[in-house]
C-alpha positions in Angstrom: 129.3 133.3 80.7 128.9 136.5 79.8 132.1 137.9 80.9 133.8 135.3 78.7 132.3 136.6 75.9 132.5 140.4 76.6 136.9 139.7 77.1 137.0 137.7 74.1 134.8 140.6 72.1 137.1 142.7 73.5 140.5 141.1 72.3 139.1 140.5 69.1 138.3 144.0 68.5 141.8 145.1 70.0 143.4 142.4 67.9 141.7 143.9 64.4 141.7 147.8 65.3 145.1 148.6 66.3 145.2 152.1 66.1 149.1 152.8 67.3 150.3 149.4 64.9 148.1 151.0 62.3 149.3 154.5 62.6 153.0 153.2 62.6 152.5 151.7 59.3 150.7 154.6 57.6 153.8 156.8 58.9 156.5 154.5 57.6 154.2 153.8 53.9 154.0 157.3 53.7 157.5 159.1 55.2 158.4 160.1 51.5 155.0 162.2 51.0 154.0 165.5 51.7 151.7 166.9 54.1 149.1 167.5 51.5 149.2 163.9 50.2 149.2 162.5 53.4 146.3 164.1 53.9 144.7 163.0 51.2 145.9 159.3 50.9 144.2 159.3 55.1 141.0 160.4 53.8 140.8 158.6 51.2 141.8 155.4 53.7 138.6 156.4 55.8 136.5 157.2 53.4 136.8 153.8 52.0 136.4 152.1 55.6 134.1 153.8 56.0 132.2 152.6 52.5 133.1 149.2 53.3 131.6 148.8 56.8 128.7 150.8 55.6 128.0 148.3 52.8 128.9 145.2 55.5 126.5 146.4 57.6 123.5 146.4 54.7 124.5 143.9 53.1 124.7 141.9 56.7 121.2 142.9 57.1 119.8 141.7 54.3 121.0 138.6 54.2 119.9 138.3 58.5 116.4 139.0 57.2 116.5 136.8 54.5 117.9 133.9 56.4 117.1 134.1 59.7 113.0 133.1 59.1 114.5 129.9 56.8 116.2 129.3 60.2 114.0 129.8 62.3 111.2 127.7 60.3 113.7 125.0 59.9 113.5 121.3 62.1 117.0 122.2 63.5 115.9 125.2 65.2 112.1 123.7 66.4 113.6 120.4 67.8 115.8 121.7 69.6 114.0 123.7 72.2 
């Protein structure tokens, strides 16, 4: 059981971060550019990812805390035990 689910994590993380695939595609988008604004179109890329995962990850816990004791206090969740 567990095993299943630590091979699918796995293949879903390796479908979604692809870093050769990924860095193919930022060499071919950016082949006419300079070093510089290679440079700076890469950092800007993480920077952003990095914002956006940052802000998932709040904004996911948030929501978990505002949701989870609904869920938990719900019949679904007290029957079912």
């Amino acid at each position: 059981m567990i095993t299943e689910y630590i091979y699918g994590a796995a293949a879903t993380l390796l479908v979604v971060v692809d870093p050769i695939f990924t860095s193919a595609i930022f060499l071919g988008l950016t082949n006419q550019m300079t070093a510089k604004q290679k440079r700076e179109v890469a950092l800007r890329a993480v920077t952003i990812g990095f914002c956006v995962l940052l802000a998932s990850g709040i904004g996911g816990a948030k929501l978990l805390t505002a949701v989870l004791p609904r869920l938990c206090s719900s019949s679904i969740w007290r029957n079912s035990g």
